[in-house]
SEKOLRO-305204 format. One line per 2 residues: number of its first residue (from 1); their letters; for each residue x, y, z of N, C-alpha, C, O, CB. Coordinates in pm, whole numbers, plus 50000, padded with zeros to 5 digits. Glycine has a CB too. Layout:
<rs>
NUM	A	X/Y/Z/X/Y/Z/X/Y/Z/X/Y/Z/X/Y/Z; ...
</rs>
This chain:
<rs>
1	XX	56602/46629/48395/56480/46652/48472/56446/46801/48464/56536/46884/48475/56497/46606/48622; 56329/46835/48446/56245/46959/48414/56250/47041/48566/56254/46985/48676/56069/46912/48357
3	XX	56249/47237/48531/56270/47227/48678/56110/47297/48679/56083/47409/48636/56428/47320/48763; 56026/47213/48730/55911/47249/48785/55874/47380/48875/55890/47349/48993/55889/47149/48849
5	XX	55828/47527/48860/55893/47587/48916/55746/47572/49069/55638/47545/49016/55950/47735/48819; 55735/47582/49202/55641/47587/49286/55616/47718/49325/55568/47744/49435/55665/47510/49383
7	XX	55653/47822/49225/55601/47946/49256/55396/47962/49213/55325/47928/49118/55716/48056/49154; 55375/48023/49325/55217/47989/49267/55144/47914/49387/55043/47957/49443/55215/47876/49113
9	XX	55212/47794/49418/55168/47690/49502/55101/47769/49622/55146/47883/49635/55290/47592/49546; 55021/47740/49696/54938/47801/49782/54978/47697/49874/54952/47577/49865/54784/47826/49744
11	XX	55051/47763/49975/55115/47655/50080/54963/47667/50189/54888/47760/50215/55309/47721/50172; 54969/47491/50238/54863/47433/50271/54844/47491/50435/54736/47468/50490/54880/47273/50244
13	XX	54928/47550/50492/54901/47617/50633/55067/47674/50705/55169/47633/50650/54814/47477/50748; 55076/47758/50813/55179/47819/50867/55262/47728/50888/55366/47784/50921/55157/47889/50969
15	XX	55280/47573/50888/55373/47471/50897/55413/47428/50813/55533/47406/50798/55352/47389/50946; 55306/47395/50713/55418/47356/50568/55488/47468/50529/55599/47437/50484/55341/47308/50418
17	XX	55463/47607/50529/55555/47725/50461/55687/47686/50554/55788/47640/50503/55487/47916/50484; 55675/47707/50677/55816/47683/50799/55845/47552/50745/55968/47552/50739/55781/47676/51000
19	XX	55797/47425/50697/55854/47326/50672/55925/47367/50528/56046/47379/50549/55758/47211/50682; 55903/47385/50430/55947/47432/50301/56055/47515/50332/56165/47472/50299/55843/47501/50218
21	XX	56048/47639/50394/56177/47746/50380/56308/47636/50465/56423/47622/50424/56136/47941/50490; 56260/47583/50565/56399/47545/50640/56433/47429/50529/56553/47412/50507/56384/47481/50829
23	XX	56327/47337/50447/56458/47271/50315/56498/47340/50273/56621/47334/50280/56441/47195/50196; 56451/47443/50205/56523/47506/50090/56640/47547/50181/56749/47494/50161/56440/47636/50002
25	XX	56625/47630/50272/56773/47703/50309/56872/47619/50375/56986/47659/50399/56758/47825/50407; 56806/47438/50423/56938/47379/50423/57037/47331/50306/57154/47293/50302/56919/47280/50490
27	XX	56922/47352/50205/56990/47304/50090/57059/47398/50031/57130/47348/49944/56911/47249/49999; 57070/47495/50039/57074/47637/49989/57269/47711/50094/57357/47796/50082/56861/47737/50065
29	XX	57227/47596/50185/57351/47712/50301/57312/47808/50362/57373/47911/50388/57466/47797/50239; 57178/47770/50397/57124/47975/50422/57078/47925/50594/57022/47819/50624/56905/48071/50272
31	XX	57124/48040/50695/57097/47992/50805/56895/48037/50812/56822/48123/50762/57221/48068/50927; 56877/47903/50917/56792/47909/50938/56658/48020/50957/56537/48019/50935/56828/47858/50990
33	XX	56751/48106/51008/56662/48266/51064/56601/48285/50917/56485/48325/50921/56787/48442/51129; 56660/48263/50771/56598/48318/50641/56475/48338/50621/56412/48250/50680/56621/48251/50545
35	XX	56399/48419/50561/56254/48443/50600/56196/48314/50498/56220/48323/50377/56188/48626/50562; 56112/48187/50553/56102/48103/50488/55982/48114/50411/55995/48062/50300/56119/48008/50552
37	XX	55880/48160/50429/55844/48185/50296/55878/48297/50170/55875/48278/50049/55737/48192/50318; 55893/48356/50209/55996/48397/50081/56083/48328/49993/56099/48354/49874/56080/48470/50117
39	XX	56146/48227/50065/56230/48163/49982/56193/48070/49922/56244/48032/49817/56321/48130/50028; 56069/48002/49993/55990/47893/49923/55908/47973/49813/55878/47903/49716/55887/47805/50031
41	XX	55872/48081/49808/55821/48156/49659/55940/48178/49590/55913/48249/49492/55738/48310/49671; 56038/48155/49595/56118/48138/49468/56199/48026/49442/56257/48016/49334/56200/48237/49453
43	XX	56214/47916/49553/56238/47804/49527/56154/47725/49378/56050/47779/49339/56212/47750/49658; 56198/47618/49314/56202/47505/49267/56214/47439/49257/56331/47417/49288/56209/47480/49239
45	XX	56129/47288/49200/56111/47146/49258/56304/47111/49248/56365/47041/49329/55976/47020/49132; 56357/47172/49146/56470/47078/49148/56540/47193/49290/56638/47129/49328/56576/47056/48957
47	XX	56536/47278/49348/56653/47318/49466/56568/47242/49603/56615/47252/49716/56680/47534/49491; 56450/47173/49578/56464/47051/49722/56527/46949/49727/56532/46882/49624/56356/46985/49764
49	XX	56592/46903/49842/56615/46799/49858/56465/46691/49809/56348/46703/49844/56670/46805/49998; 56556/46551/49683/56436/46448/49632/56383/46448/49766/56314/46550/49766/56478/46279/49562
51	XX	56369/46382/49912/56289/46352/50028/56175/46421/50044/56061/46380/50068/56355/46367/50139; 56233/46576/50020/56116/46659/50046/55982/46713/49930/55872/46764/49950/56186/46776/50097
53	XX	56057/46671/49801/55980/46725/49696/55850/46644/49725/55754/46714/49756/56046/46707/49541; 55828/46506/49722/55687/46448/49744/55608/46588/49857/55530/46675/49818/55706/46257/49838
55	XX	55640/46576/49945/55597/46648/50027/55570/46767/50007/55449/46786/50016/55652/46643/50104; 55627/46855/49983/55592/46992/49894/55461/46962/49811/55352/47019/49814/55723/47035/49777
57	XX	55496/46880/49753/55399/46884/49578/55290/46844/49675/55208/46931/49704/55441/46742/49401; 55276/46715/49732/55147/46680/49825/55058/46799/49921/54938/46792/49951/55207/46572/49933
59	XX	55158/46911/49959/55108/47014/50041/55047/47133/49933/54946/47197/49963/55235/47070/50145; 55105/47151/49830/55042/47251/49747/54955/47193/49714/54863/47273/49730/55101/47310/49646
61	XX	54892/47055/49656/54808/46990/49586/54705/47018/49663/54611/47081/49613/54834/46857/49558; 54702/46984/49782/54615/46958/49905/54559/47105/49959/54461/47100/50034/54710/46878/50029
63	XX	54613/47234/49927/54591/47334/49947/54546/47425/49805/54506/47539/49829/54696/47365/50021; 54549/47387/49675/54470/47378/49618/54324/47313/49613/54215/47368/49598/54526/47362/49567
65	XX	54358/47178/49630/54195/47139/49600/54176/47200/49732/54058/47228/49715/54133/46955/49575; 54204/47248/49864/54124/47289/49945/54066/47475/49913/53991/47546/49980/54206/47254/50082
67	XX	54133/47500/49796/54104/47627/49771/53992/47662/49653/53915/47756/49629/54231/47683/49743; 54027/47520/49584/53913/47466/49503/53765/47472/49550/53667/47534/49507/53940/47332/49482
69	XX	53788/47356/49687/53693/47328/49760/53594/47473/49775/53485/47508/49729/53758/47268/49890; 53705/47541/49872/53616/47674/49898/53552/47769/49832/53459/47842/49864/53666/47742/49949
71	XX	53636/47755/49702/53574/47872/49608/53380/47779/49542/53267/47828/49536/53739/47904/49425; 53424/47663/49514/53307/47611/49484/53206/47627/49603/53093/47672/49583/53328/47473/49445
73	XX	53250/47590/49728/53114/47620/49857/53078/47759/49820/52959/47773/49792/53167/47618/50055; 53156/47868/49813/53117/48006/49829/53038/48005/49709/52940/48079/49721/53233/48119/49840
75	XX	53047/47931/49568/52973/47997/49448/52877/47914/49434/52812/47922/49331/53047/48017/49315; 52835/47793/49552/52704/47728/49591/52638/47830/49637/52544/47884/49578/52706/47616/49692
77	XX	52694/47872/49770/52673/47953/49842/52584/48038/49828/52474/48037/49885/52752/47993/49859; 52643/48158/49712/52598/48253/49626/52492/48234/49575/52398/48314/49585/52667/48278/49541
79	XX	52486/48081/49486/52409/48036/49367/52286/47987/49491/52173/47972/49445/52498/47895/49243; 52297/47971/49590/52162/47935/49642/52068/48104/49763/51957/48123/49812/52213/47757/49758
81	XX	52152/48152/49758/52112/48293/49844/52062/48325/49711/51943/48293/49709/52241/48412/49931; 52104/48383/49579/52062/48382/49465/51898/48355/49458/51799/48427/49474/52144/48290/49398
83	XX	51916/48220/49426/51791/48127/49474/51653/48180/49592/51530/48179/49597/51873/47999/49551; 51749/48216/49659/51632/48222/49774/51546/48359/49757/51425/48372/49774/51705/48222/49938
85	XX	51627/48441/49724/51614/48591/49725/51502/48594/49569/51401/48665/49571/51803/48688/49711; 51528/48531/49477/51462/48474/49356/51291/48471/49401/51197/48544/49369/51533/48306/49319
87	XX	51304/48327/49508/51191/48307/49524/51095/48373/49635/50979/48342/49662/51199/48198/49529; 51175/48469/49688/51120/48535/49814/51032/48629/49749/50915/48659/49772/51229/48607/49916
89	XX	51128/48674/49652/51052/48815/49504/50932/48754/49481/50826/48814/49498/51145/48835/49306; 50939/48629/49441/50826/48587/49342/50706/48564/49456/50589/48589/49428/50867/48431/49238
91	XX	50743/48519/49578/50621/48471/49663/50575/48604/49691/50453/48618/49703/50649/48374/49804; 50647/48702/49702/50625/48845/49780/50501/48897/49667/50388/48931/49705/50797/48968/49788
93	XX	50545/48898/49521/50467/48963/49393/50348/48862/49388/50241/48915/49358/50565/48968/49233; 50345/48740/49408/50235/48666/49411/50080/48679/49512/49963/48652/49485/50301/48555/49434
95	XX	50155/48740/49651/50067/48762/49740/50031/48914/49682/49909/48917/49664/50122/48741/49896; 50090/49036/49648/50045/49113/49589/49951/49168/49529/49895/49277/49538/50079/49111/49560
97	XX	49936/49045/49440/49857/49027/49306/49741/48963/49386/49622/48993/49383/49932/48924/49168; 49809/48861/49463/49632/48804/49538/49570/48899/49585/49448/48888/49574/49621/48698/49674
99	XX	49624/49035/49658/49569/49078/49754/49528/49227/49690/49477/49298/49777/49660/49065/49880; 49535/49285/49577/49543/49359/49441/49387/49337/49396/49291/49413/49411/49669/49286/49322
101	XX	49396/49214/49340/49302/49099/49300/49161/49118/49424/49060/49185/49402/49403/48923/49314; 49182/49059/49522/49118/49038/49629/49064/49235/49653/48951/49283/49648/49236/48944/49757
103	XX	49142/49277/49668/49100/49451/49649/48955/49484/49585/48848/49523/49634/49215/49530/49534; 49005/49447/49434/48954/49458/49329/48804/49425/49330/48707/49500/49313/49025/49390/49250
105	XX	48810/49291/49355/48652/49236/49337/48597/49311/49510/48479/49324/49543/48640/49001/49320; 48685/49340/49570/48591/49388/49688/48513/49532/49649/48395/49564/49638/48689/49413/49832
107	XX	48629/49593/49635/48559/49697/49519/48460/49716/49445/48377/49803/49471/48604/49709/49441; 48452/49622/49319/48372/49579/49241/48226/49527/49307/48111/49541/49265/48445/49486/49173
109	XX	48272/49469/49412/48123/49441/49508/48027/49554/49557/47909/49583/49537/48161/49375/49650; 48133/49606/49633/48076/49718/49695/47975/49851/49574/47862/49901/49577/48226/49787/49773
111	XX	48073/49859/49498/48002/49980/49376/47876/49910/49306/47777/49968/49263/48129/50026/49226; 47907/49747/49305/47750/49705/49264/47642/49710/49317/47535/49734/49260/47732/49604/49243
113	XX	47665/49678/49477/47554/49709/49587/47513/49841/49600/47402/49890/49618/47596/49673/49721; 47654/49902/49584/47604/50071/49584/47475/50125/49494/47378/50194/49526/47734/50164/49520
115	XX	47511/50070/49376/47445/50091/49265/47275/50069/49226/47184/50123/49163/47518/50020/49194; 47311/49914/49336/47189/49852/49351/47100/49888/49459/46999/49823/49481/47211/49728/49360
117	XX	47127/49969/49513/47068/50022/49601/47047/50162/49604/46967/50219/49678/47117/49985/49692; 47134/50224/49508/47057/50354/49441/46941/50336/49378/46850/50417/49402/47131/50420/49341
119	XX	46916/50209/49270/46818/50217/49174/46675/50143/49262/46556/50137/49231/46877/50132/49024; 46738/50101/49359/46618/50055/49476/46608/50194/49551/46522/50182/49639/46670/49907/49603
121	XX	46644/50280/49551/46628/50407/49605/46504/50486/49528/46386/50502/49561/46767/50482/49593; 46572/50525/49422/46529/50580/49273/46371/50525/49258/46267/50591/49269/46642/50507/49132
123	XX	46387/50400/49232/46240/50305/49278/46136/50366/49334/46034/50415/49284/46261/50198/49385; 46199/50352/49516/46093/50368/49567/46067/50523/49612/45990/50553/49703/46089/50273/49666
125	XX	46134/50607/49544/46097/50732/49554/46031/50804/49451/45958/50902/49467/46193/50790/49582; 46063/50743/49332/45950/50711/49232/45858/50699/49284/45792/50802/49295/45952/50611/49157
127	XX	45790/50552/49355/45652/50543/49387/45631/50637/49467/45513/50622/49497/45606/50428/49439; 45675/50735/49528/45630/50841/49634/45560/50931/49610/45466/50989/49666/45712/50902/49687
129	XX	45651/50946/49461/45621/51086/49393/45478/51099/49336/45433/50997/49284/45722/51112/49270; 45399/51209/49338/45256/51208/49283/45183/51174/49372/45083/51115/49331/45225/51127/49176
131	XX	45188/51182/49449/45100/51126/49559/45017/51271/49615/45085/51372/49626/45206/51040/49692; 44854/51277/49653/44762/51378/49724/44864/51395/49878/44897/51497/49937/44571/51300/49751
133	XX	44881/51307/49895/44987/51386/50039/45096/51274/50097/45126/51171/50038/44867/51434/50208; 45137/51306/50195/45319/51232/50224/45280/51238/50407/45230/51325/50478/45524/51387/50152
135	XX	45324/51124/50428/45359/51166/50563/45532/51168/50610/45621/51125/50536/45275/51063/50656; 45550/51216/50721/45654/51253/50783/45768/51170/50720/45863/51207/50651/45635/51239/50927
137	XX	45737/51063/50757/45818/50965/50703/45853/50930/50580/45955/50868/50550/45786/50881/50734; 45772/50968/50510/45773/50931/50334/45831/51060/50251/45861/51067/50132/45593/50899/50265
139	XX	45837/51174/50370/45861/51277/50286/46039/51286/50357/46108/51371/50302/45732/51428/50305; 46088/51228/50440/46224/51223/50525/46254/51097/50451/46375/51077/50462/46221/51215/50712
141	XX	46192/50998/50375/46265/50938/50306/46296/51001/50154/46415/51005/50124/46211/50818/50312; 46240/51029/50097/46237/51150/49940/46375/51228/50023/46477/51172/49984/46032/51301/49903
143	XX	46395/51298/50086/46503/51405/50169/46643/51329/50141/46744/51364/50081/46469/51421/50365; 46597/51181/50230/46730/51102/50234/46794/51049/50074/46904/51000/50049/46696/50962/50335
145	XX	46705/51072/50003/46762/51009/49867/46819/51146/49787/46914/51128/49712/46626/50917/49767; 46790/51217/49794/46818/51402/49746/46922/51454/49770/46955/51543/49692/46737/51512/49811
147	XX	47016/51421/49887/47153/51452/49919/47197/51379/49961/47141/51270/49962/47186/51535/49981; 47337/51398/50027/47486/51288/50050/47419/51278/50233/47367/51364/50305/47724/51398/50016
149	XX	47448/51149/50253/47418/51073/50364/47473/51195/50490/47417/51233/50593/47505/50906/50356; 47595/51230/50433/47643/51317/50589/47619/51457/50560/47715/51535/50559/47824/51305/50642
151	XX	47473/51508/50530/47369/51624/50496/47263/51624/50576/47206/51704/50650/47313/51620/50362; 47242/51453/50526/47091/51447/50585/47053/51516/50732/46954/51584/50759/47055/51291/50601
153	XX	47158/51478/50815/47083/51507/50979/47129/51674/51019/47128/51737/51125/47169/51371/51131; 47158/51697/50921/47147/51858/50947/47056/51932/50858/46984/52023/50901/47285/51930/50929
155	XX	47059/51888/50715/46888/51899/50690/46793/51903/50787/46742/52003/50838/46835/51792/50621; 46768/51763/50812/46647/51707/50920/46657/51833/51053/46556/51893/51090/46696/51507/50995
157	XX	46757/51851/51098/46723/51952/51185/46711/52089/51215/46697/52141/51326/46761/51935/51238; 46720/52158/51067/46631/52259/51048/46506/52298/50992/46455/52409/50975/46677/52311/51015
159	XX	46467/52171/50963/46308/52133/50908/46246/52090/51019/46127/52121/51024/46289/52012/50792; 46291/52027/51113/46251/51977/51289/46229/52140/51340/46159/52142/51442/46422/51873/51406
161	XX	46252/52217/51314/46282/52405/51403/46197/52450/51239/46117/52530/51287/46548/52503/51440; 46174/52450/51131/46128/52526/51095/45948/52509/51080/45858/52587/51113/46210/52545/50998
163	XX	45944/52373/51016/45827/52284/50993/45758/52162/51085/45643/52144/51123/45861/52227/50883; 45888/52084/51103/45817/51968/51184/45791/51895/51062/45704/51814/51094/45675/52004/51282
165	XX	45818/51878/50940/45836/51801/50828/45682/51832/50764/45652/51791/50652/45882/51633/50865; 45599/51900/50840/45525/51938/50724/45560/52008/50611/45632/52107/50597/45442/51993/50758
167	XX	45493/51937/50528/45546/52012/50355/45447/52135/50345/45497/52222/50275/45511/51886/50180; 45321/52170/50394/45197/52229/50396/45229/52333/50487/45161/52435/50475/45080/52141/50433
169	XX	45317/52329/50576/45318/52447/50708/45349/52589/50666/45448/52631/50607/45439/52413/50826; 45215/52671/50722/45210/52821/50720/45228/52878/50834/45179/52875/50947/45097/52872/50674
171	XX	45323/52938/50767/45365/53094/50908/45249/53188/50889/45234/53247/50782/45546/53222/50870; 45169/53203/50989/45040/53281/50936/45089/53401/50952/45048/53477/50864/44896/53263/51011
173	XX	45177/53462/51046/45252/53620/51026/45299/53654/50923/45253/53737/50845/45359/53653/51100; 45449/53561/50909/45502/53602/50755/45482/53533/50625/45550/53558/50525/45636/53604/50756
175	XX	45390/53448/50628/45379/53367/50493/45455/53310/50470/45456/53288/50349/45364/53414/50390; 45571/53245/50545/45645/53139/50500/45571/53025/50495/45482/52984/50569/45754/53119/50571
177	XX	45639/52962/50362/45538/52840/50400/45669/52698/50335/45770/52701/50264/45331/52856/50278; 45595/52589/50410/45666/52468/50325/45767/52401/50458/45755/52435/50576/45778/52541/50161
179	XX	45883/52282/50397/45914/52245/50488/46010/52303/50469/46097/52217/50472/45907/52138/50519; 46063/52412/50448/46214/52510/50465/46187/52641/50514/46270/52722/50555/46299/52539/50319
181	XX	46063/52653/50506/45930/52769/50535/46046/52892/50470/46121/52973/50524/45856/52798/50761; 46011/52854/50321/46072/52950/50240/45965/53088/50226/45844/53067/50236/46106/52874/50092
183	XX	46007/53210/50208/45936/53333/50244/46039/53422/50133/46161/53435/50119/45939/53380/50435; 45877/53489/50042/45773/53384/50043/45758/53277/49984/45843/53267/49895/45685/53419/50019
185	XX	45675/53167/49991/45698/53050/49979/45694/53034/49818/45745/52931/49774/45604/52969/50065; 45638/53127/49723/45635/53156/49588/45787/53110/49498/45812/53065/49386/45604/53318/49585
187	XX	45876/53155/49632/46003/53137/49550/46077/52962/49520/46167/52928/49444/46116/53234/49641; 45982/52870/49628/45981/52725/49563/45974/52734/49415/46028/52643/49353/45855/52635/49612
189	XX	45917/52830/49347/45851/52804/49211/45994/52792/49103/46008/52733/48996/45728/52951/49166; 46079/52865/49175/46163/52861/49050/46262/52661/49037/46351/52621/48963/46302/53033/49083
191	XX	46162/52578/49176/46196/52399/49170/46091/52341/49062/46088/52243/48989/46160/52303/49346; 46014/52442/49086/45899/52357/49014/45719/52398/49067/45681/52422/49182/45940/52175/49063
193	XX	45657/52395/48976/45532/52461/49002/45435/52380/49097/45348/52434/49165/45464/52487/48870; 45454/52275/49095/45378/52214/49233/45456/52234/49383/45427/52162/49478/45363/52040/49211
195	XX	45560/52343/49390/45620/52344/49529/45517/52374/49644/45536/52343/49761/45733/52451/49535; 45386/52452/49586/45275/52393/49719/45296/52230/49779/45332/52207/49894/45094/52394/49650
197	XX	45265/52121/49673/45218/51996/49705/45318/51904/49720/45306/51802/49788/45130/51952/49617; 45450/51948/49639/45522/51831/49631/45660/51876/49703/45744/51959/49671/45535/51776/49475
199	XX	45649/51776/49829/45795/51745/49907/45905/51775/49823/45990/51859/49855/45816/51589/49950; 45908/51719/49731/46000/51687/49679/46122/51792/49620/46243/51793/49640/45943/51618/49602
201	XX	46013/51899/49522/45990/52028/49519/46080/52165/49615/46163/52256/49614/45855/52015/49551; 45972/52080/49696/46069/52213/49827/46171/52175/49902/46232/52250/49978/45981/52272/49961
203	XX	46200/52027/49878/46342/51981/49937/46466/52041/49819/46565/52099/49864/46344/51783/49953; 46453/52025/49703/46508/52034/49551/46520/52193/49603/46637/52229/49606/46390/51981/49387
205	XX	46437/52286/49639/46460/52422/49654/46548/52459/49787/46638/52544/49789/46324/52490/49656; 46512/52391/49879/46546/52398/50038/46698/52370/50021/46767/52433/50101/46457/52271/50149
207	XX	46764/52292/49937/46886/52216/49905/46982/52366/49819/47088/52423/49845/46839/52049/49784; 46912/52376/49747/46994/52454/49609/47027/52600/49712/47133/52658/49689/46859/52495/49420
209	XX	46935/52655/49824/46954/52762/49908/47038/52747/49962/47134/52820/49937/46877/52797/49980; 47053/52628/50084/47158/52607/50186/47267/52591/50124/47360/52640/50188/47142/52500/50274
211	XX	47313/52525/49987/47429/52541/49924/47465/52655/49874/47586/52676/49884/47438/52468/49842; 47392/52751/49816/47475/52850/49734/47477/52984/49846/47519/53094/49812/47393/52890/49565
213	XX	47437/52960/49953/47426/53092/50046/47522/53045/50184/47584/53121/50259/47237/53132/50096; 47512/52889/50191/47593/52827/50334/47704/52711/50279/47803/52692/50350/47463/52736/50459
215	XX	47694/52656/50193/47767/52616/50132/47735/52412/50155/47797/52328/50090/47904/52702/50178; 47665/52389/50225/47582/52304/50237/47481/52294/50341/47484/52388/50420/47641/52217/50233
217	XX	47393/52204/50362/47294/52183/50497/47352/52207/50617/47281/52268/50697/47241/52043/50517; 47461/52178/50653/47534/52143/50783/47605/52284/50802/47615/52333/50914/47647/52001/50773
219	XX	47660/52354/50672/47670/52480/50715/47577/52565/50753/47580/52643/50849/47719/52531/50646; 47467/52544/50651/47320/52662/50704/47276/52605/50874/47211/52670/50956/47125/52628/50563
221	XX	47338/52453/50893/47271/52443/51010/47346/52497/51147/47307/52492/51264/47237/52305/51019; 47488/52561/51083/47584/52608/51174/47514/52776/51222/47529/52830/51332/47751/52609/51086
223	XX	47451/52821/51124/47438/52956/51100/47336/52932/51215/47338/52982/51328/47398/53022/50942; 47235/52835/51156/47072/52824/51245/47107/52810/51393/47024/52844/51477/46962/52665/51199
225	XX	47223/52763/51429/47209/52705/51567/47271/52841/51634/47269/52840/51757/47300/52544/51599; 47333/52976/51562/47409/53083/51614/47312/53204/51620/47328/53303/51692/47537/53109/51527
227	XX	47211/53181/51534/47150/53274/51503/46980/53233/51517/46884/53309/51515/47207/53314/51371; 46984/53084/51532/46794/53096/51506/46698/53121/51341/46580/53103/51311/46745/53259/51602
229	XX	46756/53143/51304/46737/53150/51158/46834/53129/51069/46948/53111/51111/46695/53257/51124; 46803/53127/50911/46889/53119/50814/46869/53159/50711/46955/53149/50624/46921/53030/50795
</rs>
């Protein structure tokens, strides 16, 4: 008979090891106190008593496949956290892309309307232009298309203190004239030679001043409100 050795065996819990060492060491002569697992790691099937060997072999078997068992749950385990973490990525990059996407065409909306509503701007300030005269309103709309939206109302309110939106208004003292009541008003000319008649003209001039001397409308209108002039 072969001696099978049970070194290795993964004893199945703290009772089969205490059951194993006290065969071996009765078989052995060894008093009981012997540290029993130890001795069952160097025992072999042939130093048990035949009674006990079934039993041994049945307890390592049984504590294998239960070690079996566990290693396979844990590398389910793994293999499905794996899994999850997999698809959490993919749902996470999917909403991304929707919302990327969804960005995008909002975007794309907006710059078209923008666009479309410049050239409806452009339009109707076109039809303005050339015209024998403007009123208040027609010449504060030409204004509003000429600079950036957060200009306009500081424009508007040094043309409210200088003109009153007449494009025609004379300072009969100093000859300012126009709606920036540029002085003298001659120097519109370097916008364009109709800066007598055309709004447009003396806004294009009124603009190019407050920037290169205040650095925009809202600055010249900082100056106007400290000083009364600009």
């Amino acid at each position: 008979m072969s001696r099978i050795s049970v070194r290795g065996f993964a004893v199945a819990s703290a009772t089969a090891v205490t059951t194993v060492g006290a065969v071996v060491g009765v078989a052995a002569g060894q008093p009981a106190s012997v540290n029993a697992e130890a001795t069952a790691a160097d025992a072999t099937i042939a130093d048990i008593p035949a009674g006990a060997q079934a039993q041994v072999q049945t307890a390592s078997l049984t504590q294998q496949a239960d070690d079996a068992s566990t290693q396979a749950d844990a590398a389910a385990l793994k293999s499905a956290q794996e899994a999850a973490r997999k698809a959490a990525a993919e749902t996470a990059q999917s909403k991304k892309d929707a919302a990327d996407e969804a960005a995008k065409k909002a975007a794309d909306e907006r710059k078209e309307k923008a666009l479309a509503a410049s050239r409806s701007a452009s339009r109707d300030v076109g039809d303005l232009l050339g015209k024998s005269s403007y009123t208040i309103a027609e010449t504060q709309a030409i204004a509003r298309q000429m600079m950036a939206g957060d200009q306009f109302q500081c424009f508007s309110n040094i043309v409210d203190h200088e003109s009153g939106w007449n494009y025609r208004a004379t300072n009969a003292s100093s000859g300012a004239y126009g709606l920036v009541q540029a002085l003298p008003g001659s120097k519109m000319s370097s916008a364009g030679s109709d800066w007598q008649t055309n709004p447009a003209t003396q806004i294009k001039w009124g603009l190019n001043y407050m920037n290169d001397r205040y650095g925009s409308p809202c600055g010249a209108w900082s100056f106007w409100q400290a000083n009364s002039w600009y």
